[in-house]
TORNU-419047 format. One record per residue (C-alpha): residue number from 1; residue in three letters; x, y, z. Coordinates in Angstrom, 1 decimal. Layout:
<seq:NUM, type:ala, X:X, Y:Y, Z:Z>
...
END
This chain:
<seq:1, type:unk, X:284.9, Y:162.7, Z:312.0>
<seq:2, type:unk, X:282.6, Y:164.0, Z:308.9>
<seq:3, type:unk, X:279.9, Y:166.7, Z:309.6>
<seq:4, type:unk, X:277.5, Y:166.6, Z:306.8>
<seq:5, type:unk, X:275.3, Y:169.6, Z:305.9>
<seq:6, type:unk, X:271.5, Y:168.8, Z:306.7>
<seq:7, type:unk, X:270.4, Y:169.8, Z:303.1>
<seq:8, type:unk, X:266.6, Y:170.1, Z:304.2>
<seq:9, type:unk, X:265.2, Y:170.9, Z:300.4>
<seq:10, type:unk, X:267.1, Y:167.4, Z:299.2>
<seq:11, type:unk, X:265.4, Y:165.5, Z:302.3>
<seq:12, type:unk, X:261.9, Y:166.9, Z:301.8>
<seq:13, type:unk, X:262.5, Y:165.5, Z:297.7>
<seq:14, type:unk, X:263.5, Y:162.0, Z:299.5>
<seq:15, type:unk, X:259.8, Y:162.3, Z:301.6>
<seq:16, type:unk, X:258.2, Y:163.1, Z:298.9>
<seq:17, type:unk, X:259.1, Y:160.4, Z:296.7>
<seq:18, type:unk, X:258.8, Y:157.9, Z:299.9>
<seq:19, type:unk, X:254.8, Y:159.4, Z:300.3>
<seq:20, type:unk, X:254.7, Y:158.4, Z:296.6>
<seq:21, type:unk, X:255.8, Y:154.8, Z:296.9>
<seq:22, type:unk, X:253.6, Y:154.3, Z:300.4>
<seq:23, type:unk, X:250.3, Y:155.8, Z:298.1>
<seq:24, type:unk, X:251.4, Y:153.0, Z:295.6>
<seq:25, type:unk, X:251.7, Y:149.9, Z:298.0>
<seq:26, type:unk, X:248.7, Y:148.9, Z:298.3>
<seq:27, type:unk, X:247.9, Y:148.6, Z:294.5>
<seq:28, type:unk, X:251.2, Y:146.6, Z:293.8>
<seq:29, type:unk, X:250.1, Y:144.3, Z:296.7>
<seq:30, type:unk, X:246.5, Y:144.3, Z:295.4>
<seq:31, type:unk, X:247.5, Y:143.6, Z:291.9>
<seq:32, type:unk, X:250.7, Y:141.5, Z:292.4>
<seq:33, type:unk, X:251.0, Y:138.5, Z:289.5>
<seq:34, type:unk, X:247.3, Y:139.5, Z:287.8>
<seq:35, type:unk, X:247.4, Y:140.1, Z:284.3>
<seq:36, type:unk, X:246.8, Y:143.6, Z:283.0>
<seq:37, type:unk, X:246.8, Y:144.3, Z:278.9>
<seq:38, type:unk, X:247.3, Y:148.1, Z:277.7>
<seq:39, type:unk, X:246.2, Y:149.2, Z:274.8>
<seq:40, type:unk, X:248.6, Y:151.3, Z:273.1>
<seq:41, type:unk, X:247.5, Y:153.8, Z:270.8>
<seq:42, type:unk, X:247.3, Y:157.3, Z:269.7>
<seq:43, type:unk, X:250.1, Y:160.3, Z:269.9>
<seq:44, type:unk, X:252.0, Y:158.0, Z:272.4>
<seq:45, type:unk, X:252.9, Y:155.9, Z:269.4>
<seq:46, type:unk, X:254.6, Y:158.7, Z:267.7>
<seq:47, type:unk, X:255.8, Y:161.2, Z:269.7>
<seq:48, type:unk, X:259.3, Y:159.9, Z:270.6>
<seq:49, type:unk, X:259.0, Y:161.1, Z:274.5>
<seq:50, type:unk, X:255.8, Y:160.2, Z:275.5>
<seq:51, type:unk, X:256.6, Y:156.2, Z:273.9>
<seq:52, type:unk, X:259.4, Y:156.4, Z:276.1>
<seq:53, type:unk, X:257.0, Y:157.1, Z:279.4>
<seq:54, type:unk, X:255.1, Y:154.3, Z:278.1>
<seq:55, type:unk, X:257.4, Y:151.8, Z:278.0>
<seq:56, type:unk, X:258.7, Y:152.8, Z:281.3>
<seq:57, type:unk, X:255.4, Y:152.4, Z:282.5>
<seq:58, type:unk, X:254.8, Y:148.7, Z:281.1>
<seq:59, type:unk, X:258.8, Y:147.9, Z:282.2>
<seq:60, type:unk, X:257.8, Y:149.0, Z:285.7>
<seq:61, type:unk, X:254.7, Y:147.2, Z:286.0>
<seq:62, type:unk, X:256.5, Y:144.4, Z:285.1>
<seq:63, type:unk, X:259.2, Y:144.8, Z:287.7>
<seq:64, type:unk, X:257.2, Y:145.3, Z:290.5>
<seq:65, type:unk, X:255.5, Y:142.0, Z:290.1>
<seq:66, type:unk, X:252.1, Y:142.7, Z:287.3>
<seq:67, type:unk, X:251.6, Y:140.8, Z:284.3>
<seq:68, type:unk, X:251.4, Y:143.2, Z:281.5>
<seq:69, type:unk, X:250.7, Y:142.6, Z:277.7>
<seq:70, type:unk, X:250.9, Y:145.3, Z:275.3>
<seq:71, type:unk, X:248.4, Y:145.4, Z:272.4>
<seq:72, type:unk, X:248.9, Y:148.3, Z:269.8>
<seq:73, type:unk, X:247.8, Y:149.6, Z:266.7>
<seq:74, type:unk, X:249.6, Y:151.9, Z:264.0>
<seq:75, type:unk, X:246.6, Y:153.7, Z:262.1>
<seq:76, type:unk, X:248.7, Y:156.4, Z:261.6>
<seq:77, type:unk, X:251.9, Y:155.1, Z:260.4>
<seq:78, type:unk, X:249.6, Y:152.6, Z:257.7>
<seq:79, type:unk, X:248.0, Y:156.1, Z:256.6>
<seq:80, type:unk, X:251.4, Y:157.5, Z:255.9>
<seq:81, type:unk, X:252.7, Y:154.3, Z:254.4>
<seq:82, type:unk, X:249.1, Y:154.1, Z:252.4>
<seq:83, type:unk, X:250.1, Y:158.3, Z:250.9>
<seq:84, type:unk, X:253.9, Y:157.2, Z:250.6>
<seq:85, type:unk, X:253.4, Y:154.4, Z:247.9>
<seq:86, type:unk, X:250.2, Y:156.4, Z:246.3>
<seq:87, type:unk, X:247.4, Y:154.3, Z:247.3>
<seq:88, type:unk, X:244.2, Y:155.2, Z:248.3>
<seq:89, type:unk, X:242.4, Y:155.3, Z:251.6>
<seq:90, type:unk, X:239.1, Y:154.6, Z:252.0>
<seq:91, type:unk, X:236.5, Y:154.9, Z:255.0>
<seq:92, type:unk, X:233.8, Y:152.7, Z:255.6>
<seq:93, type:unk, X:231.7, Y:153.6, Z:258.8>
<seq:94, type:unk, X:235.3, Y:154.4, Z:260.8>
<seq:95, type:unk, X:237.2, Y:151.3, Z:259.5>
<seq:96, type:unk, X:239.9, Y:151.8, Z:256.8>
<seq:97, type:unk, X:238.7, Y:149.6, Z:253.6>
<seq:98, type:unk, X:241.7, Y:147.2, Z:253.3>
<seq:99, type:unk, X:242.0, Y:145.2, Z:250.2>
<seq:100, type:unk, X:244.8, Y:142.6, Z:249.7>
<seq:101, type:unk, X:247.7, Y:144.7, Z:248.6>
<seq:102, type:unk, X:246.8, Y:147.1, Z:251.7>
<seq:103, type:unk, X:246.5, Y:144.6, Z:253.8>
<seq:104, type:unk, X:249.8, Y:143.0, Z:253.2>
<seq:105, type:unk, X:251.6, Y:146.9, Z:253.7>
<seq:106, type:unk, X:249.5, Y:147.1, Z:256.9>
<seq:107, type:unk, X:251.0, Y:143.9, Z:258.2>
<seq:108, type:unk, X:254.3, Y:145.3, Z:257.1>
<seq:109, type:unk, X:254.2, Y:148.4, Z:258.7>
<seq:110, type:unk, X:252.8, Y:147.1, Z:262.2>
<seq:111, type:unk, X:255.3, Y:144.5, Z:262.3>
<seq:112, type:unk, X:258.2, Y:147.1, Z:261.6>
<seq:113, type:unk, X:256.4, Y:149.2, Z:264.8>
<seq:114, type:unk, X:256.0, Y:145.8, Z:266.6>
<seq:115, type:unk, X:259.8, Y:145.5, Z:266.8>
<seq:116, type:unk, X:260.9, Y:148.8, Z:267.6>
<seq:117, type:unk, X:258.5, Y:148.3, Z:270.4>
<seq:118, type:unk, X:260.3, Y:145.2, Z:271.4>
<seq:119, type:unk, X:263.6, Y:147.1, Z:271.6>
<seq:120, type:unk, X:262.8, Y:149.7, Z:273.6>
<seq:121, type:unk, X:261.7, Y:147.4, Z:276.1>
<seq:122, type:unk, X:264.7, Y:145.4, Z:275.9>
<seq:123, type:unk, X:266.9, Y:148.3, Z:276.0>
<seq:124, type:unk, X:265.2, Y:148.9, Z:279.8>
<seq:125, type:unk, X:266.4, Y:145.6, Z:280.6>
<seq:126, type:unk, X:263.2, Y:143.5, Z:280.4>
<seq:127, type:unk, X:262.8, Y:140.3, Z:277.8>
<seq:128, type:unk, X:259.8, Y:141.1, Z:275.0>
<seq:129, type:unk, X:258.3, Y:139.1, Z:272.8>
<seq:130, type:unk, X:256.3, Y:140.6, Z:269.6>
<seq:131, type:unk, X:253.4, Y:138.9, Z:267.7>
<seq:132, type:unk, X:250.7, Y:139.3, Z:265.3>
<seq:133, type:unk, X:247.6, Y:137.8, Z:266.1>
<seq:134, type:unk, X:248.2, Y:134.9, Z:263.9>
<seq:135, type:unk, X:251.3, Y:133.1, Z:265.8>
<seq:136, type:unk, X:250.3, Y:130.7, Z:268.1>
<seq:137, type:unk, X:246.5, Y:130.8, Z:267.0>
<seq:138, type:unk, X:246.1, Y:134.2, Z:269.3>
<seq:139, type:unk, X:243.2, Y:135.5, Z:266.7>
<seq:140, type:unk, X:240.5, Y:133.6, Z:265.0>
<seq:141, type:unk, X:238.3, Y:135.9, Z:262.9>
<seq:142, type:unk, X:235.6, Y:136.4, Z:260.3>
<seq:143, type:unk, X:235.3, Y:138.5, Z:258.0>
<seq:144, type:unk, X:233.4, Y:142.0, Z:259.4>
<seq:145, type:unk, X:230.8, Y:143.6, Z:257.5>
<seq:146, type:unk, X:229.6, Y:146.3, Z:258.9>
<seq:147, type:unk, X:226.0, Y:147.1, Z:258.0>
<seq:148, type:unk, X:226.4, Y:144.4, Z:255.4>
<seq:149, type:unk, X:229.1, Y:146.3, Z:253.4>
<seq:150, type:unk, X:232.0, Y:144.8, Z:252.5>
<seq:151, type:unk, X:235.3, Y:146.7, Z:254.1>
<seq:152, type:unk, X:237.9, Y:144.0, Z:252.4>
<seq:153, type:unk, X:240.0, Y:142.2, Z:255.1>
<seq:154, type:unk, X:238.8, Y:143.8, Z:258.5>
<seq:155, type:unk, X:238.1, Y:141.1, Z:261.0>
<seq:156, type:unk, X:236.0, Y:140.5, Z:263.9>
<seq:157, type:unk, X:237.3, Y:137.5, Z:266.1>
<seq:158, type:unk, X:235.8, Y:135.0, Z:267.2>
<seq:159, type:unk, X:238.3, Y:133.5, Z:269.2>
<seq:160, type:unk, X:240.9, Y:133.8, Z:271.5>
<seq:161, type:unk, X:243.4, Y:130.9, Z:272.3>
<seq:162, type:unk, X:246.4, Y:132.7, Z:275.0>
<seq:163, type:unk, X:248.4, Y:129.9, Z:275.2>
<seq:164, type:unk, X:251.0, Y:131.5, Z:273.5>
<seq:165, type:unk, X:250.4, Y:134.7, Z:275.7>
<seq:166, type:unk, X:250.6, Y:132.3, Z:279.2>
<seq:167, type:unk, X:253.3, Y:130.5, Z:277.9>
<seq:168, type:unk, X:255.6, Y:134.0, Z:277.0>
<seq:169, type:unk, X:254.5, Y:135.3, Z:280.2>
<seq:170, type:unk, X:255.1, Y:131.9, Z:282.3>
<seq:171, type:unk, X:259.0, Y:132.4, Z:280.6>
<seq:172, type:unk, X:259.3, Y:136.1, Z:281.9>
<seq:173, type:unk, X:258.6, Y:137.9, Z:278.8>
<seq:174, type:unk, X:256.3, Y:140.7, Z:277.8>
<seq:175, type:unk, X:254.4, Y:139.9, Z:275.0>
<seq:176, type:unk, X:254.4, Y:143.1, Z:272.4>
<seq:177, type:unk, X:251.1, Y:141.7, Z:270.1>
<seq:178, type:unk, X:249.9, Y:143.7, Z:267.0>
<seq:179, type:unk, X:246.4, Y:142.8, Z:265.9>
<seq:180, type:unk, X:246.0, Y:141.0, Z:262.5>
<seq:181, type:unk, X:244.7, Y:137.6, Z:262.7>
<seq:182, type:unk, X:243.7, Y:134.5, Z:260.2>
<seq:183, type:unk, X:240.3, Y:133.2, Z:259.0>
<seq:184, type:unk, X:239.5, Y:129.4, Z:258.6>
<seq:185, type:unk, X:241.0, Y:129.6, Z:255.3>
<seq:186, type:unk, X:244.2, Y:130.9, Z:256.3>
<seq:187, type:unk, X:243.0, Y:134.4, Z:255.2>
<seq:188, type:unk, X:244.5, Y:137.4, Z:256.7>
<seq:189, type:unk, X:242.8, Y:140.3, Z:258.1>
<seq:190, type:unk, X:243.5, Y:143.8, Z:260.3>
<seq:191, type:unk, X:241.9, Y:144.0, Z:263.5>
<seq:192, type:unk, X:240.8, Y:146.8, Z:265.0>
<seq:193, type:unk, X:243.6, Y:147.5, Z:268.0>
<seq:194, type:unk, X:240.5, Y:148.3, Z:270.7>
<seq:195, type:unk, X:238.6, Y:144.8, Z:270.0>
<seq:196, type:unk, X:241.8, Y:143.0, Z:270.0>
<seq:197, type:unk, X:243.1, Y:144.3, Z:273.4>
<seq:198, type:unk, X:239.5, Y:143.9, Z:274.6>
<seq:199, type:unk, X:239.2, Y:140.6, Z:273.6>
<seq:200, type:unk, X:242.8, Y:139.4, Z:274.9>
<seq:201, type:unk, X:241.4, Y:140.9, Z:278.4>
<seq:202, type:unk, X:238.1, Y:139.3, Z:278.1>
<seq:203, type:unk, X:239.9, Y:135.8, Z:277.5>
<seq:204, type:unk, X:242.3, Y:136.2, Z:280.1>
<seq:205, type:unk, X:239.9, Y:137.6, Z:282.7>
<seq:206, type:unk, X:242.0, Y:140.4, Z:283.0>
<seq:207, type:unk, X:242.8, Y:142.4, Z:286.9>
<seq:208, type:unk, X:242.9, Y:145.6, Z:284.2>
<seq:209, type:unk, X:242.4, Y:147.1, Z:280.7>
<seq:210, type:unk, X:244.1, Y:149.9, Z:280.5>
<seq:211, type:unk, X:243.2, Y:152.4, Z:276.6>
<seq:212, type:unk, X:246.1, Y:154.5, Z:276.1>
<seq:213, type:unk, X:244.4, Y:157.4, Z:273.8>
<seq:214, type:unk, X:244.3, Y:161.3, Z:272.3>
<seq:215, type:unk, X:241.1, Y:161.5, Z:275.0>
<seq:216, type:unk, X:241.0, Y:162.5, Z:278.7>
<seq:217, type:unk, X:238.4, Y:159.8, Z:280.0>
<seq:218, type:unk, X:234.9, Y:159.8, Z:279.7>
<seq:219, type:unk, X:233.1, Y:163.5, Z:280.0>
<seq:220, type:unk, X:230.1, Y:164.4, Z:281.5>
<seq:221, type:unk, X:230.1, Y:167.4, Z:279.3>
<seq:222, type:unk, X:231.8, Y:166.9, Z:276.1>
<seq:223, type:unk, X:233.0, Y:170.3, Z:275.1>
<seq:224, type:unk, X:234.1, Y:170.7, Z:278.5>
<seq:225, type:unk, X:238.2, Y:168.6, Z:279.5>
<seq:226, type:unk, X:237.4, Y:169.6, Z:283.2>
<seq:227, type:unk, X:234.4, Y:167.5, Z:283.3>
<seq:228, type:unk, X:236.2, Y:163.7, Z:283.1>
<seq:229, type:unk, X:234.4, Y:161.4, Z:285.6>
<seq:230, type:unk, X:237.1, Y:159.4, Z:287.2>
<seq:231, type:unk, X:234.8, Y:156.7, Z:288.1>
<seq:232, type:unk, X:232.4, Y:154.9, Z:286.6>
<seq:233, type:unk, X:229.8, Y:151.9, Z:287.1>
<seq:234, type:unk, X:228.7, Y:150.2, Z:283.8>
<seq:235, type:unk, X:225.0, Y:150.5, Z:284.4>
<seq:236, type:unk, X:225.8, Y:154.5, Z:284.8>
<seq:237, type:unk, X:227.7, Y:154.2, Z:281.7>
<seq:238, type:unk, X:224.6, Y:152.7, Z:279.6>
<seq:239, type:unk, X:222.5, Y:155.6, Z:281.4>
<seq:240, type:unk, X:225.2, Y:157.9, Z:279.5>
<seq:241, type:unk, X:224.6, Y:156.5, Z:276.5>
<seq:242, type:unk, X:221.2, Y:156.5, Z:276.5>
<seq:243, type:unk, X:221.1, Y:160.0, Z:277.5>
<seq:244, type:unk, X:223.2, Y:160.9, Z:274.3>
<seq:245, type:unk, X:226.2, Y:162.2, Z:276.5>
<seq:246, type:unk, X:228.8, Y:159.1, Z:275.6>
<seq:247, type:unk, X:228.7, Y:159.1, Z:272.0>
<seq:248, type:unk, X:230.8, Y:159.5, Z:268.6>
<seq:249, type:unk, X:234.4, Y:158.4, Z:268.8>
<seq:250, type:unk, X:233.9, Y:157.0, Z:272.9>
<seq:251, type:unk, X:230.8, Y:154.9, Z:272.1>
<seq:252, type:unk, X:232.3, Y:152.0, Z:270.6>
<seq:253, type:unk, X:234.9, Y:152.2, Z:273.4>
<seq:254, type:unk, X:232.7, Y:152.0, Z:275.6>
<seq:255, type:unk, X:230.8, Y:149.7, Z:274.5>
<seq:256, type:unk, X:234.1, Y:147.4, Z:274.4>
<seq:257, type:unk, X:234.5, Y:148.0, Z:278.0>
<seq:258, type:unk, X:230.9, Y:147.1, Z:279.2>
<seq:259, type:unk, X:231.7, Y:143.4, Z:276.9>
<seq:260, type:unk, X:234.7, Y:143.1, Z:278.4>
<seq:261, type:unk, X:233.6, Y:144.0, Z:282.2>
<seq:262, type:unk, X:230.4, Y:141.5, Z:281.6>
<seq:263, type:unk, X:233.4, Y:139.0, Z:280.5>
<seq:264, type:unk, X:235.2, Y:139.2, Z:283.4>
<seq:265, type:unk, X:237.6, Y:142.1, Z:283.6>
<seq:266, type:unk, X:237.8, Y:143.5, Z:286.4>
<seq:267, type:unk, X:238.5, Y:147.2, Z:285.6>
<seq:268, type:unk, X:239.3, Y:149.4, Z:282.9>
<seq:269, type:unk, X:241.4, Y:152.8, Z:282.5>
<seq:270, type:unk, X:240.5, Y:155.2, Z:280.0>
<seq:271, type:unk, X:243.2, Y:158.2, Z:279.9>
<seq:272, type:unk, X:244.9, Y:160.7, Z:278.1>
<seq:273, type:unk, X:248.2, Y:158.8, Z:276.8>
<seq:274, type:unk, X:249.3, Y:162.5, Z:275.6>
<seq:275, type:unk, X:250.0, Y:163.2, Z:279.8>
<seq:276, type:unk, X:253.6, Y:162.2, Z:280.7>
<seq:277, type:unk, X:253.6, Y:158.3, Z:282.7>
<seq:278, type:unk, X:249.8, Y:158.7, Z:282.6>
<seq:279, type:unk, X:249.4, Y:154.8, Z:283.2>
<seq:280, type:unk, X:251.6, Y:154.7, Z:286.7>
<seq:281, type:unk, X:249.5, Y:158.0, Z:287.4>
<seq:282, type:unk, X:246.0, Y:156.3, Z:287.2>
<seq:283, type:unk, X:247.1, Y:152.9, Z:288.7>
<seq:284, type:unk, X:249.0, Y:154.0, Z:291.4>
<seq:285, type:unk, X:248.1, Y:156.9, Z:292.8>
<seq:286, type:unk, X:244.7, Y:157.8, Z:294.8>
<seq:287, type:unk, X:243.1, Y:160.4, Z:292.6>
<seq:288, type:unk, X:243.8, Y:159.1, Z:289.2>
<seq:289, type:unk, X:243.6, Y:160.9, Z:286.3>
<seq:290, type:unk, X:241.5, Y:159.0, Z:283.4>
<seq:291, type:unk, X:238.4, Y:157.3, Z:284.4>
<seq:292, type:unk, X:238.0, Y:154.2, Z:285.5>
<seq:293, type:unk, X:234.7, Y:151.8, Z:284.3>
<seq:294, type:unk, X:233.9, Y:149.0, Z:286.6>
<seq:295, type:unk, X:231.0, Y:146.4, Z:287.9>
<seq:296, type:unk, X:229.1, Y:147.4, Z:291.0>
<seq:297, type:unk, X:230.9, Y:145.0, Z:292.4>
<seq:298, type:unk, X:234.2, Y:146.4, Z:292.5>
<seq:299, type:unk, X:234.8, Y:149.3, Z:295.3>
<seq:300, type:unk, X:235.3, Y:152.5, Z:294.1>
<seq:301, type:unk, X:238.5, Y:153.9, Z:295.3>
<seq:302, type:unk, X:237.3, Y:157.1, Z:296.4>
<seq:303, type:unk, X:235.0, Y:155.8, Z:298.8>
<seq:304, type:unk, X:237.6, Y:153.6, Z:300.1>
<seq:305, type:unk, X:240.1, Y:156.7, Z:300.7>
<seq:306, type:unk, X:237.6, Y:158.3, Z:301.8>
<seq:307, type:unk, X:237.3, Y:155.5, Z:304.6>
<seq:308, type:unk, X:241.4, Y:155.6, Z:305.3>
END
């Protein structure tokens, strides 16, 4: 006979975790097999810890039964690329001017972040795929002039074929995609990483959106990081801008996310990708910690909590 020690600290840690995955079930069952894009950008990309949370994040998603796609940039690794070879960088009204020969190191350089992407995925025991925006036809774009100036290659697309995406996804991978894309004339452009996972979303009619950022969510005050609104309708949101309270860097986010919403996302998470498994945080627990921008016909998830 073995008489075991009631270790009463170790079973309240076992509760604990078992509250945890009871506050989860009923987003895994709600959002079982939809397809859910993240946006991956910011100091998630570079600080070594926090892009391991995130791929954990995406792997677990994945396991418990979501369809996630990653879409990420690399601003910051082109800009130290641009200073390493001695080329200049250039501004035009937030977008980097890109001629040819920066173009092609921009390619260069998200491809190389593209596949060490892919391999910490893989090395959590889930397949990954990663493209650019040109396989498969993903991206069609234009040329983008902003104001009429011309920025080089920067494009706007103008269409989104996710064959290749369904098709990846339909073969149990987890498509990695970094956001260049091709003109009519076999051109090459960057895209900004925002529009692209907004417009993957969009095409896919998206369950979620998900902008992985330096920001906590969407203030109500904007000197003040206490003031995040956790939820947020998309007429509210145009009353915000209006009122001059969304604005600067978070306008054209949001702007994104009110096209994408009247496209036929469901939701989107804006949150703080600097905060340790931020994404399983917002998604799967009751409180959040980002904020949320949705259609007035989706239920708020305080009110229904509220309800419980």
């Amino acid at each position: 006979m073995i008489i075991q020690d009631v270790d009463r600290d170790n079973i309240r840690k076992n509760l604990e975790k078992a509250e945890v995955l009871i506050e989860a079930l009923p987003y895994i069952r709600r959002f079982n097999r939809k397809f859910m894009v993240v946006k991956y950008g910011g100091s998630a990309m570079v600080d070594e810890e926090l892009k391991r949370n995130v791929i954990q994040d995406v792997v677990l998603l994945k396991l418990v039964g979501f369809k996630p796609i990653i879409v990420h940039g690399g601003g910051k690794e082109i800009s130290k690329w641009v200073d390493k070879v001695g080329m200049d960088t250039e501004f035009i009204d937030g977008f980097r001017k890109t001629d040819e020969k920066t173009m092609e190191l921009a390619e260069m350089v998200l491809g190389k972040v593209n596949k060490d992407l892919v391999t910490n995925v893989q090395m959590l025991g889930v397949r990954a795929a990663g493209i650019s925006g040109k396989d498969g036809g993903l991206f069609k774009v234009k040329k983008k002039t902003p104001g009429g100036k011309d920025i080089g290659f920067v494009g706007d697309i103008v269409d989104v074929d996710t064959k290749i995406l369904r098709d990846l996804i339909k073969k149990d991978f987890l498509p990695i995609v970094f956001p260049v894309g091709m003109d009519d004339e076999g051109n090459t452009y960057n895209i900004n990483a925002d529009e692209a996972a907004s417009a993957i979303a969009e095409a896919l009619e998206a369950e979620k959106l998900v902008y992985l950022s330096d920001v906590e969510g969407v203030r109500m005050d904007p000197d003040d990081p206490e003031s995040v609104i956790s939820e947020l309708y998309i007429d509210e949101a145009r009353k915000l801008i209006d009122e001059g309270i969304i604005k600067g860097g978070m306008l054209p986010k949001i702007n994104n996310c009110i096209k994408a919403i009247e496209n036929g996302v469901s939701r989107i998470h804006i949150m703080d990708g600097r905060i340790p498994h931020s994404i399983l945080l917002e998604i799967f627990t009751n409180k959040g910690i980002g904020t949320a921008i949705l259609t007035e016909s989706e239920e708020r998830y305080f009110e229904d909590n509220d309800e419980d």
